[in-house]
C-alpha positions as CSV (number, residue, x, y, z in Angstrom):
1,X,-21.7,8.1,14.0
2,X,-23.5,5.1,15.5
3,X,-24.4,2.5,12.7
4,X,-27.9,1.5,13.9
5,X,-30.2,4.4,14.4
6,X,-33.3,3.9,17.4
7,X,-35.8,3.6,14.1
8,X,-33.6,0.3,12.9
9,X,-33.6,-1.5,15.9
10,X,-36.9,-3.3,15.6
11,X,-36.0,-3.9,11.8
12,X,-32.5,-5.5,12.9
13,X,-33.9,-8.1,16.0
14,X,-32.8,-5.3,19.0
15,X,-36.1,-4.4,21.4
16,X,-37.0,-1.1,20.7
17,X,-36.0,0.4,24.1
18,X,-32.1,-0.6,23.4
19,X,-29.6,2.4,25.0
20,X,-27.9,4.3,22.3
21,X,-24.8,3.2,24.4
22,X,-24.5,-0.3,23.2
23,X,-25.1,0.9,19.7
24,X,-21.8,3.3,20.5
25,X,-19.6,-0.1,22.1
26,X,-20.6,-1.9,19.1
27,X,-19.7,0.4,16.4
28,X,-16.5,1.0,18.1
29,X,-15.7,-2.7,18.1
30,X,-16.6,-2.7,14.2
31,X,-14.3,0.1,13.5
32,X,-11.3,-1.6,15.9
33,X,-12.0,-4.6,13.8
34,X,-12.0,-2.8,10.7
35,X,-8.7,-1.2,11.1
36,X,-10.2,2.1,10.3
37,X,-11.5,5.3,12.5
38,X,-15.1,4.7,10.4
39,X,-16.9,3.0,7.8
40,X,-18.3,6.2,6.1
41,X,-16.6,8.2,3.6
42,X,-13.0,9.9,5.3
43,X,-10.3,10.9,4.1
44,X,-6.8,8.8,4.4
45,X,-3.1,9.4,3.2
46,X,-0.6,6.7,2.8
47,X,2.7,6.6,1.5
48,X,3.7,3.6,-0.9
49,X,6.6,1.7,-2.2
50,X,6.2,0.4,-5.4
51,X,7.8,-2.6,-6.7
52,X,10.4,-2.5,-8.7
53,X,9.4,-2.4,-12.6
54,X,5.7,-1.9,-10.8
55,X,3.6,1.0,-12.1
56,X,0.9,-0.3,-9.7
57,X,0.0,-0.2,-5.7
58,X,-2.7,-1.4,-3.6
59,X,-4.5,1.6,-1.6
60,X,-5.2,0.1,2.5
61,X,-9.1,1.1,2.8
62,X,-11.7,0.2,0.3
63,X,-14.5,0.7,-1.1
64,X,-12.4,4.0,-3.0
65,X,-15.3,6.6,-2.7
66,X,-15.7,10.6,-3.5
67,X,-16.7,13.1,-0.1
68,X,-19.0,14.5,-2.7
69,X,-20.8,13.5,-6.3
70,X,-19.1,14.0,-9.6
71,X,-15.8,14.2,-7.8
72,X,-13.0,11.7,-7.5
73,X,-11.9,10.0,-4.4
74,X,-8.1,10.9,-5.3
75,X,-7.4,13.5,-3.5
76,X,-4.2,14.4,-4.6
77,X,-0.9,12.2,-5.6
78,X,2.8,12.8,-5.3
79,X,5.6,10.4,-6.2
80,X,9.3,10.5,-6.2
81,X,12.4,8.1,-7.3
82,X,14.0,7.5,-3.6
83,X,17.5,5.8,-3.5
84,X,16.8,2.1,-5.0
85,X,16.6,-0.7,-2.8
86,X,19.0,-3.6,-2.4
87,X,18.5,-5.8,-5.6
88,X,17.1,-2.9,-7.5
89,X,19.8,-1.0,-8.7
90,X,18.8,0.7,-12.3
91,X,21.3,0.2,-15.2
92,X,24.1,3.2,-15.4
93,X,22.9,5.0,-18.3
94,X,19.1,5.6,-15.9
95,X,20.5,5.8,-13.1
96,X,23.1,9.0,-14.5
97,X,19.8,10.5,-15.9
98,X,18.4,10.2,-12.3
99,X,21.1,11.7,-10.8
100,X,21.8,14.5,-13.2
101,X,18.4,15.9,-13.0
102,X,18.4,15.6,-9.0
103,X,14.8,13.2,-8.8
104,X,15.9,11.1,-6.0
105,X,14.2,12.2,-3.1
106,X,12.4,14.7,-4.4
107,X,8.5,14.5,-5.2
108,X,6.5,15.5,-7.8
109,X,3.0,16.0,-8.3
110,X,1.0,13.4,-10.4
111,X,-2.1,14.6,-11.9
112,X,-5.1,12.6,-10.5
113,X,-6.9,12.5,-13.8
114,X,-4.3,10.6,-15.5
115,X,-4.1,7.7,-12.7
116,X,-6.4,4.9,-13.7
117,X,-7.8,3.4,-10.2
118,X,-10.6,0.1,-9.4
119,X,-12.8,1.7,-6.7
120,X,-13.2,-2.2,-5.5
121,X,-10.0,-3.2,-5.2
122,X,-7.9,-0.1,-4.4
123,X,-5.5,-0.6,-7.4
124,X,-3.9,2.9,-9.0
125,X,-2.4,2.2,-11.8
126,X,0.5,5.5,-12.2
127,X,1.7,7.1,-15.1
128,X,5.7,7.4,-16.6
129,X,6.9,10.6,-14.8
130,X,8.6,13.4,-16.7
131,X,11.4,11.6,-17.8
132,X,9.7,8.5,-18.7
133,X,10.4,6.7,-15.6
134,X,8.9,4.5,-13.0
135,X,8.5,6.2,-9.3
136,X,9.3,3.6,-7.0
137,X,7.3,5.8,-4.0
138,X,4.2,7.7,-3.7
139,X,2.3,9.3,-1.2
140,X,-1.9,9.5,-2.0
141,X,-4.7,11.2,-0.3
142,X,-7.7,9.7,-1.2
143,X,-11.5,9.3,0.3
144,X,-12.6,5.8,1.0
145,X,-15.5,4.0,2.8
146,X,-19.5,3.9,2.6
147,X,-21.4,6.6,1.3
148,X,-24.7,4.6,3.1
149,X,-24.7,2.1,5.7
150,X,-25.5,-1.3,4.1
151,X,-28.0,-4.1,5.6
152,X,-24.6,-6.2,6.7
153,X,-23.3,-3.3,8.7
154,X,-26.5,-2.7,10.4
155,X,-26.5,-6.5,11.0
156,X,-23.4,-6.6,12.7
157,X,-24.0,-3.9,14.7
158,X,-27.4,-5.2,16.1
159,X,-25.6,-9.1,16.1
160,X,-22.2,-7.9,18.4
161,X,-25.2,-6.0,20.7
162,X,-27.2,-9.3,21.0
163,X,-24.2,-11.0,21.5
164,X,-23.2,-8.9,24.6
165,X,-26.2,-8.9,25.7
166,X,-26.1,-12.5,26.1
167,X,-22.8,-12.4,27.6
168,X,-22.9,-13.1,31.5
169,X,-19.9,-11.0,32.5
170,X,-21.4,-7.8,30.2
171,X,-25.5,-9.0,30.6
172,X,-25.8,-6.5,34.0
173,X,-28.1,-4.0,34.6
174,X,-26.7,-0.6,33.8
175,X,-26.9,2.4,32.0
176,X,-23.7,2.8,30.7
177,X,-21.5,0.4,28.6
178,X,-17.8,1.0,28.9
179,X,-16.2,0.7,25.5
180,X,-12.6,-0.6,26.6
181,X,-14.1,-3.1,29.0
182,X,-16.7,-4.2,26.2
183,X,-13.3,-4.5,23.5
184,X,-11.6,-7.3,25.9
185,X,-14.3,-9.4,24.9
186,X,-14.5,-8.6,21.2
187,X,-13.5,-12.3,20.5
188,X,-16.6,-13.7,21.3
189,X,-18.6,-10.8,20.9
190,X,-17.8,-10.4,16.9
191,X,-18.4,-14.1,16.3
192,X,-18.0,-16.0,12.2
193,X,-20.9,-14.4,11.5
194,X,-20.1,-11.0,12.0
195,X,-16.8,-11.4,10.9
196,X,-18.3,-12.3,7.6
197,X,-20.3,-9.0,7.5
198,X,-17.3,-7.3,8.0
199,X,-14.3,-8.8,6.2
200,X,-14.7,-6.7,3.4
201,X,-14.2,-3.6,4.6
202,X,-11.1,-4.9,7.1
203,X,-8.1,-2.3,6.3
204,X,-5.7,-4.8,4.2
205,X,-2.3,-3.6,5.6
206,X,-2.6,-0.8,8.1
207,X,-3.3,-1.4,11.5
């Protein structure tokens, strides 16, 4: 969905009579930038190592939000102890238990409600499994993004339209922006200042 709707253009510096096409380039060029298929609320899955003697990983897309109210924006969680890593080989007697009761490799569902998670920063912090182990790998479906469309997005948007606007090669008259042809100039058309607007939603890994 286009981040500027025609009632915001006047509010946001675009003539009222802007085509909804450049609206479409430029929110396509915020999500490329972003690393993400949208800034509103959608559902991701990623699979995680965690670092050995870790009980903690870093989710990719932020801000962690719910699809709907009074639910929680994890999803579902698995985890597993896969086959350790050079330089993290567990001491006999864990490794033994490991073995004996066949966890490497397979995974196991975490409860959700006992995962302790910072919507801001992405940070789940996991539970002991049934053993009282560390998993050293989960996998986590999880809602993130925007539940409403803040003033910097809007600004953005309207700013990377202004700013192909004012780009000879793109300023022609015509009613229909190509997105990829628009994206080779993404360098100049999401300038500091839009990259400022945008930084904190940037995916921090994926991508």
């Amino acid at each position: 969905m286009a981040y500027l709707q025609p009632a915001d253009y006047t509010n946001y510096g675009l003539p009222a009579g802007t085509t909804a096409d450049w609206i479409t380039a430029a929110t396509a060029l915020i999500n490329s930038y972003c690393r993400r298929p949208d800034l509103n609320v959608v559902q991701y899955t990623e699979r995680l190592r965690i670092v050995a003697g870790a009980h903690t990983v870093l989710l990719s897309y932020l801000p962690l939000a719910p699809l709907a109210p009074a639910t929680s924006p994890l999803v579902s969680i698995e985890g597993r102890y896969t086959w350790p890593r050079r330089g993290e080989v567990l001491p006999a007697p864990v490794s033994e238990i490991l073995w004996a009761f066949a966890l490497p490799g397979q995974w196991t569902g975490v409860d959700p409600t006992l995962v302790d998670f910072d919507p801001a920063t992405g940070e789940l912090t996991l539970p002991w499994n049934v053993l009282g182990l560390p998993y050293n790998e989960v996998m986590v479906t999880y809602t993130a993004g925007l539940t409403t469309i803040g003033d910097d997005i809007k600004s953005a948007c309207a700013q990377i339209v202004r700013n192909a606007q004012a780009t000879p090669a793109l300023n022609a008259s015509q009613t229909r922006v190509d997105t990829m042809w628009i994206k080779y100039f993404s360098s100049s058309l999401i300038d500091e200042t839009v990259q400022a607007w945008l930084n904190p939603y940037v995916a921090s890994r994926l991508g």
